[in-house]
C-alpha positions as CSV (number, residue, x, y, z in Angstrom):
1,X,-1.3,30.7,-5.9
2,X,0.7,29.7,-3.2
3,X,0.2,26.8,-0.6
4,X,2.5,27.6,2.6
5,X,1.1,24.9,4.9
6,X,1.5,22.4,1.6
7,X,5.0,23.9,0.8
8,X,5.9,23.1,4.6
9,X,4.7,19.3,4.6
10,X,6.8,18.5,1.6
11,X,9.5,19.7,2.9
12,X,8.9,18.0,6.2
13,X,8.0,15.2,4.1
14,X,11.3,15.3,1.9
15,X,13.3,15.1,4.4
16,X,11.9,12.5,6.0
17,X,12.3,10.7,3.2
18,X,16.2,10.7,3.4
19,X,16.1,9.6,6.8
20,X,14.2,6.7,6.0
21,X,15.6,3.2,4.9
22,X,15.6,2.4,1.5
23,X,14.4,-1.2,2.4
24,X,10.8,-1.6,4.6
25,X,12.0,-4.6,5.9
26,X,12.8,-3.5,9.5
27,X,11.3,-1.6,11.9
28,X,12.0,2.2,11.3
29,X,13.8,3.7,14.8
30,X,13.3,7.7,14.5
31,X,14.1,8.6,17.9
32,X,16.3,11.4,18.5
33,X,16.2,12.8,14.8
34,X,12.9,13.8,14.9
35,X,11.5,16.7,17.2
36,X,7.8,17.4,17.9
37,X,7.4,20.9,17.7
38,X,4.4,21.8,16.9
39,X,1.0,20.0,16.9
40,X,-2.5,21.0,15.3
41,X,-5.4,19.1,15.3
């Protein structure tokens, strides 16, 4: 019982996380530290 597409998006997802802010305040800027790669309706 394992998930690879779900194992991938928390991963993605966790490391988002440490790029984010730990306020919401502002306006998040992620360009340049995030690269598109791949794309699936």
């Amino acid at each position: 019982m394992f998930d690879k597409e779900l194992y991938q998006e928390f991963v993605f997802c966790s490391y988002l996380l440490k790029l984010l802010p730990p306020t919401s305040g502002e306006p998040i800027d992620l360009e340049g530290k995030l690269k598109l790669e791949f794309y699936k309706l």
